[in-house]
C-alpha positions in Angstrom: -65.1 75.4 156.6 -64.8 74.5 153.1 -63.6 71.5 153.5 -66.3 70.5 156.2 -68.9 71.6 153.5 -67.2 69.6 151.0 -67.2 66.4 152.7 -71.3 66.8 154.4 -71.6 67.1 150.1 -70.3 63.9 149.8 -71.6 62.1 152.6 -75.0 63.1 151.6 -74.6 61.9 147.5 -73.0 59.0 149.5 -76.6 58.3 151.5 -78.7 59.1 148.3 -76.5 56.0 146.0 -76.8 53.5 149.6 -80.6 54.4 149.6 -81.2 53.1 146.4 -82.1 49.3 145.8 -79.3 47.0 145.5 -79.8 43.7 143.5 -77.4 40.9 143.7 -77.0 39.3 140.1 -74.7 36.7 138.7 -73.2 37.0 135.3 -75.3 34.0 134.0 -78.5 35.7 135.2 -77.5 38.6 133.3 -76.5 37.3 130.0 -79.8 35.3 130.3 -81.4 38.2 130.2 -79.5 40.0 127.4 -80.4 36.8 125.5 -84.2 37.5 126.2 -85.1 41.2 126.3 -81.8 42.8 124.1 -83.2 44.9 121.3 -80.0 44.5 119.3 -80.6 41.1 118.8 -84.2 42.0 118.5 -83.4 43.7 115.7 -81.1 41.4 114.2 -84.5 38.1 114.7 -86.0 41.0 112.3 -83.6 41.6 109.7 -83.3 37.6 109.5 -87.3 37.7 109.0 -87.2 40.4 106.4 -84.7 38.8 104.3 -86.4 35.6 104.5 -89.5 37.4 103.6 -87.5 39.1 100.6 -86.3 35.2 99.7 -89.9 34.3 99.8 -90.8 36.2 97.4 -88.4 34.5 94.5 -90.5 31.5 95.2 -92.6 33.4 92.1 -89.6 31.9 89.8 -91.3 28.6 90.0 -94.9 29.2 91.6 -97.7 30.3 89.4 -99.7 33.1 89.2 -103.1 32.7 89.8 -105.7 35.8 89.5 -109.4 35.8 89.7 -111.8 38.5 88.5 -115.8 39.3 88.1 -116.7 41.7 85.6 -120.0 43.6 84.7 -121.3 45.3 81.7 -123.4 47.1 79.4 -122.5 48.3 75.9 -124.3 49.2 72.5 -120.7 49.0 71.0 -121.0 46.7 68.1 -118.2 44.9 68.0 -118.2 44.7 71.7 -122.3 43.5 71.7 -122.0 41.1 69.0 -119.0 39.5 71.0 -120.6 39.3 74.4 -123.6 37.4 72.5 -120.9 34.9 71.2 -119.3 34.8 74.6 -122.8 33.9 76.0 -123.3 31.2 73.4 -126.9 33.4 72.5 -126.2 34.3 68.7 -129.4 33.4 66.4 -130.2 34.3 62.9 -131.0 37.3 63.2 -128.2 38.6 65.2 -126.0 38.5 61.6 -129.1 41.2 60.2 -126.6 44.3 59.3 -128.7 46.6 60.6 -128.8 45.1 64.1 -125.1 44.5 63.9 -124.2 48.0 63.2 -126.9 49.4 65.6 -127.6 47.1 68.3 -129.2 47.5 71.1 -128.0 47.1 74.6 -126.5 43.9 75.8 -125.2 43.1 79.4 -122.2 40.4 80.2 -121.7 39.4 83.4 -118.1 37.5 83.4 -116.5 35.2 86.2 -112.4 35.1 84.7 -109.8 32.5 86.4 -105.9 33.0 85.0 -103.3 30.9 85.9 -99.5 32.5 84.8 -96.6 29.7 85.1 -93.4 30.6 84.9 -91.4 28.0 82.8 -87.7 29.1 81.9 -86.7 32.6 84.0 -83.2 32.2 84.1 -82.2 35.9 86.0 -85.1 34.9 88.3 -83.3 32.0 89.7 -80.0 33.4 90.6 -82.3 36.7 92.2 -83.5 33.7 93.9 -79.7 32.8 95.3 -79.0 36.1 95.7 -81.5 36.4 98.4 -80.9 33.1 99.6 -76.9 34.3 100.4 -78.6 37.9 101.8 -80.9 35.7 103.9 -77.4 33.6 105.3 -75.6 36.7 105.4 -78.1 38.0 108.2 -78.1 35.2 110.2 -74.5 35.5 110.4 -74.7 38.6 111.5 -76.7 38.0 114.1 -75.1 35.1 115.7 -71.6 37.4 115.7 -73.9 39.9 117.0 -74.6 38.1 119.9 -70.9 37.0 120.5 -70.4 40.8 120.6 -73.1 41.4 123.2 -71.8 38.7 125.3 -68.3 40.2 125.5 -70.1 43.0 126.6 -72.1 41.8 129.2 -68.6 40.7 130.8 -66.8 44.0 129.9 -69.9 45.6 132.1 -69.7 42.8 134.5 -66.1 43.0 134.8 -66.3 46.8 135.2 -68.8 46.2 137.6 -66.9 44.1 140.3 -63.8 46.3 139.9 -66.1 49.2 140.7 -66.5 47.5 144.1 -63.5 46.7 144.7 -62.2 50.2 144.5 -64.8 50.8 146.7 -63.7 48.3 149.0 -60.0 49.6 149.1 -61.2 53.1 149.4 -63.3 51.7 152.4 -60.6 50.1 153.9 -58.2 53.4 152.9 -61.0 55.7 154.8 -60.7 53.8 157.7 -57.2 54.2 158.3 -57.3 57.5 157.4 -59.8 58.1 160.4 -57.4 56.5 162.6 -54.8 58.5 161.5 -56.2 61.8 162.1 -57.3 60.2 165.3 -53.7 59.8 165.9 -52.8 62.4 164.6 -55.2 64.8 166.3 -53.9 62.9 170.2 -50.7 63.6 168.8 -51.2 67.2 168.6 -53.4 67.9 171.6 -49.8 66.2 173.5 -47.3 68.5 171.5 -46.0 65.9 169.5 -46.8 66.9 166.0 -48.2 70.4 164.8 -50.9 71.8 163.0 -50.2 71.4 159.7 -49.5 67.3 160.1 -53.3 67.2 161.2 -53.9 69.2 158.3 -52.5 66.8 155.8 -54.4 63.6 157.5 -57.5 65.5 156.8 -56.5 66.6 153.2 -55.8 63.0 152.6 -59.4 61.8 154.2 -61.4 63.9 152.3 -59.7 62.7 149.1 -59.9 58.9 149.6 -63.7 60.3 150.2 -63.8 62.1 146.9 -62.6 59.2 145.5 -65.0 56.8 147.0 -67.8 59.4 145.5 -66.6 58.3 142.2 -66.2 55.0 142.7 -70.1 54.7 143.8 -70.2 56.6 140.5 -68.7 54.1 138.6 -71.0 51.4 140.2 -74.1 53.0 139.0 -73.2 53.8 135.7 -71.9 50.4 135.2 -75.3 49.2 136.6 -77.5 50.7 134.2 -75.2 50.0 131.2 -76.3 46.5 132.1 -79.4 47.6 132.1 -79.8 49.2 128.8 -78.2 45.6 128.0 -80.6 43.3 129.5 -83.3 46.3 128.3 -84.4 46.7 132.0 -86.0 50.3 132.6 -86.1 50.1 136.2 -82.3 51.1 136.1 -81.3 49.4 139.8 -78.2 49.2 141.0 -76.7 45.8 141.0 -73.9 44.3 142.6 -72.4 41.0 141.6 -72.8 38.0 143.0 -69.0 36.6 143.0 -65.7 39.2 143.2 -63.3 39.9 140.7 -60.8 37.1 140.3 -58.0 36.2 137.7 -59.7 34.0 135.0 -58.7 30.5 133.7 -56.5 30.8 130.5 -57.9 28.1 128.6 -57.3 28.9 124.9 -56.8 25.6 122.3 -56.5 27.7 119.2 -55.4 31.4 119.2 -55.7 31.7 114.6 -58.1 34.0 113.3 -60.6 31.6 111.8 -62.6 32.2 108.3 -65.4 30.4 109.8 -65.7 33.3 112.2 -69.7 34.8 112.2 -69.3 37.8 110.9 -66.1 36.6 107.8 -68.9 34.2 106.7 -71.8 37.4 106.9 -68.9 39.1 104.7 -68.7 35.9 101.9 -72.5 35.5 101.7 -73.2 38.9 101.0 -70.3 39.2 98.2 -72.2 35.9 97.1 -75.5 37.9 97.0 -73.4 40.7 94.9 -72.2 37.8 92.5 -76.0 36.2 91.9 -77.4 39.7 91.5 -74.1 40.2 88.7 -75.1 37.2 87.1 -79.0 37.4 87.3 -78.3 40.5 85.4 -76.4 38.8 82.9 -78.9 36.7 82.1 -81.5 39.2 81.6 -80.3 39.3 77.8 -82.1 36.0 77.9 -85.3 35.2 76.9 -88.4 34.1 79.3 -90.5 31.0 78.6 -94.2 31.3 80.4 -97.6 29.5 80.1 -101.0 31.1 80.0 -104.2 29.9 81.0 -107.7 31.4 81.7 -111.0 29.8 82.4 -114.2 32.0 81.9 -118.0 31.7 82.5 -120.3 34.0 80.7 -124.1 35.1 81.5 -126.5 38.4 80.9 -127.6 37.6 84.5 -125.4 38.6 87.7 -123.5 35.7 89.4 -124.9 33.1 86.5 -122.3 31.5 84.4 -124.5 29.2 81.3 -121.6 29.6 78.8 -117.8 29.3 79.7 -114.7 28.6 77.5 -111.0 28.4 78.0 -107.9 29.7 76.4 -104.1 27.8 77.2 -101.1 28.5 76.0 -97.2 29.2 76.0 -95.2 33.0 75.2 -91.6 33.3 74.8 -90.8 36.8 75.5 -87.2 38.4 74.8 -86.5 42.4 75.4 -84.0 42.6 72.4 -83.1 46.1 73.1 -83.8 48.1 76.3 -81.6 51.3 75.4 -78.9 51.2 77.7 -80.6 50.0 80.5 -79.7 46.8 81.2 -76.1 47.4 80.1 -75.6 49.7 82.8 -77.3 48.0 85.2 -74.9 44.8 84.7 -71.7 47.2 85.0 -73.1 48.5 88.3 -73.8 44.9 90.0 -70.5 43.6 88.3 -68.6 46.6 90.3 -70.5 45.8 93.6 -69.8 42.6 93.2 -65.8 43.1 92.4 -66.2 46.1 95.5 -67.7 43.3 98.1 -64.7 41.1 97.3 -62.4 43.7 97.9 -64.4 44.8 101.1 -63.7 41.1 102.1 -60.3 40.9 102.2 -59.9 44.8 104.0 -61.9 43.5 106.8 -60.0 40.0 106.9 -56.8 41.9 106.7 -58.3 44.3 109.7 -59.5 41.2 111.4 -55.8 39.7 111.7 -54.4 43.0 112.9 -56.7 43.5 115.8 -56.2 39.5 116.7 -52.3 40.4 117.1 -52.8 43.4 118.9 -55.4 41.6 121.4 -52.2 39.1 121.7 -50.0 41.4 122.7 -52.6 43.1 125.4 -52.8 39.9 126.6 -49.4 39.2 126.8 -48.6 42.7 128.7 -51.5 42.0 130.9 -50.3 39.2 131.6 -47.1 40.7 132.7 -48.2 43.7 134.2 -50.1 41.5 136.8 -47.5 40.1 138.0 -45.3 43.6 138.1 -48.5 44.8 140.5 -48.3 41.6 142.3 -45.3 42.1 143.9 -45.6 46.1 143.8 -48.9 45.0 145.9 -47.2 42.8 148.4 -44.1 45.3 148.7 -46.3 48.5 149.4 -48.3 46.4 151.8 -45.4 45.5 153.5 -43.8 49.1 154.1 -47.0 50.3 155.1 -47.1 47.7 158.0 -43.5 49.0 159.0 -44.5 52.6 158.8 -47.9 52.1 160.5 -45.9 50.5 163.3 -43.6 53.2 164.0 -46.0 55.8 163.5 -47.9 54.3 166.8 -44.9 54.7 168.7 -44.0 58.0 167.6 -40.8 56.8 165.1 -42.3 58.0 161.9 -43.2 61.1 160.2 -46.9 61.8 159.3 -45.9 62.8 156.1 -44.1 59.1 155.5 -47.0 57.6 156.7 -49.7 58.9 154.3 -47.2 58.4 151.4 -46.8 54.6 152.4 -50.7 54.5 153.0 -51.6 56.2 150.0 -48.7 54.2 147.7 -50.9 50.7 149.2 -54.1 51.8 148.7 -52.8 52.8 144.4 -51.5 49.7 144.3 -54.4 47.9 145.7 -56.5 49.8 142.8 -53.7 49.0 140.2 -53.6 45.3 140.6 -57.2 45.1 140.6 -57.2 47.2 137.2 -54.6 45.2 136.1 -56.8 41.8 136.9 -59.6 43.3 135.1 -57.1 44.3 131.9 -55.9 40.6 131.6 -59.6 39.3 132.0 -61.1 41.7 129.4 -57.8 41.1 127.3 -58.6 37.1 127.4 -62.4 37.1 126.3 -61.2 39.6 123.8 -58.8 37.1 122.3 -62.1 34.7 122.8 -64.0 36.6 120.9 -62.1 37.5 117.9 -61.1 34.0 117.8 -64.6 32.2 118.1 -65.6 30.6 115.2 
């Protein structure tokens, strides 16, 4: 009774995955996608704007500065008065009476104020300047390794995908001999030929090729919407691939780990960053060279401007002595600088160890398939014979569902094994794409 409840269960979570919507996608569709709607890469288009934003904003090492200001008041302050009537060009004779310059009365200035600041010689500007520049290559590195990443797994999915559905068609195939055996078996039994307990088995072993079909349709939906979190698709359908699970091309022209890879040229621009940054604060001992100039119009009357003058000239400013400040700060950027070097070479180093070990998965993939192959055509083979003298009575049930279940593992481990060697190929790709 159990074991009738157990496979209605599965029948019924069987109907439920076969109701759903079933789309039929190619991998070129999908990576298509990914390239459109990812938010990975969305996120790495916005790190690329916000360090070309941040590089921007060195532009200030050889822009000017320009700042514009209207200003309104009234004072009796003397010093203050006796200046805003200069300002105006509205002194007279008696102005310069003592008694009206130590007690004046009130006087309004209404000022319109243009300065222009221009940097001339900022010599820990311009290598925060290359810093940034090297953060800003450093991100779009990153993102195009990034993206090399996100295609290999698009086709790990994919991959994962078709060998979903090929388990399920073994299993389907599996589940149909499996009913003709325990039809078999069942005629068998009814004619005193086998007993009880040989029925029993051919049932046991339906209801697990069904249990293991319930996972396979599993696996099929959970590969489905890991695509789907890829291509950022919230409708979360299940998807089946367009073309079946097939032993890819080996083409391979060089197998060396390459410093031109993405993400080894995201590590060298951003130990460049950590060297400008070491050397802008270097030469922040230096002194800065700027020019000065403001144009202002002056009037007692609001947004009236009857007097103006000007005032231009040049500052060279040098912080002798900032306590212990700036030392500190250049021993901190010199370290990062030395530790990004370092970082360099350990994820170089880490680089050519995973490239080997992706060899030698390949190279046992490779291997292994053809181990399965013949395993494959073997299994096949003795099940034929068995299946054959099982019809006429000449074999044990027992032999049989060994010989039916050995094909059907088989079946599933050759098609592993195909989707090992593919995986273990575009891995090799990938760690050796420039």
């Amino acid at each position: 009774m159990k074991q009738v409840l157990l496979i209605y269960m599965l029948l019924f979570a069987s109907s439920l995955v076969h109701g759903q919507e079933i789309v039929l996608v190619s991998k070129q569709e999908i990576l298509q996608a990914v390239a459109e709607n990812n938010n990975a890469l969305k996120i790495g288009a916005q790190d690329i704007l916000s360090a070309k934003g941040e590089y921007q904003q060195t532009r200030a090492v050889f822009l000017p500065n320009i700042t514009a200001s209207y200003t309104g008041y009234a004072t009796t302050n003397p010093l203050m008065a006796f200046g805003s009537k200069l300002n105006q060009e509205i002194l007279t004779q008696n102005d310069f009476d003592p008694a009206l310059l130590n007690d004046p009365s009130q006087v309004t200035n209404f000022s319109t104020r243009i300065e222009i600041q221009q940097p001339l010689l900022n010599m820990d500007g311009l290598f925060h300047r290359k810093a940034a520049k090297a953060k800003l290559a450093a991100s779009r590195q990153q993102l195009e390794r990034t993206e090399a990443y996100i295609t290999l797994e698009v086709e790990k999915a994919f991959m994962q995908l078709q060998l979903a559905y090929k388990t399920l068609e073994v299993l389907e195939t599996a589940k149909k001999a499996a009913q003709e055996n325990l039809r078999l078996a069942s005629n068998s039994y009814k004619q005193g030929y086998l007993q009880k307990s040989d029925v029993l088995a051919v049932e046991v072993r339906l209801t697990e090729v069904e249990n293991q079909l319930q996972y396979a349709q599993s696996t099929v939906e959970n590969s489905s919407n890991y695509l789907s979190v890829l291509m950022h698709d919230t409708t979360y359908r299940i998807m089946k691939p367009s073309d079946s699970l097939v032993i890819s091309s080996e083409i391979m022209e060089d197998t060396s780990l390459s410093e031109e890879r993405a993400d080894l040229q995201a590590k060298k621009y951003v130990s460049e960053a950590y060297k400008e940054q070491y050397r802008a604060d270097k030469m922040s001992f230096l002194p800065r060279l700027n020019a000065f100039g403001s144009y202002e119009l002056y009037d007692s009357e609001i947004f009236q401007g009857d007097a103006s003058g000007y005032l231009v000239g040049a500052s060279l400013s040098w912080n002798i002595l900032e306590g212990s400040k700036r030392l500190g700060k250049t021993q901190k950027s010199k370290a990062e600088f030395e530790k990004s070097q370092l970082e360099y070479e350990q994820y170089k180093a880490e680089s050519e160890v995973a490239l080997h070990r992706a060899k030698r998965m390949l190279s046992d993939a490779k291997n292994n398939l053809k181990l399965t192959q013949l395993a494959l055509q073997q299994s096949k083979e003795s099940l034929r014979i068995r299946t054959n003298r099982f019809k006429e009575g000449l074999e044990r049930t027992n032999d049989l569902l060994l010989a039916e279940t050995q094909y059907a593992q088989k079946q599933l481990e050759y098609y592993t094994t195909i989707f090992q060697y593919n995986y273990a190929l575009a891995y090799v790709q990938f760690l050796t794409k420039n």
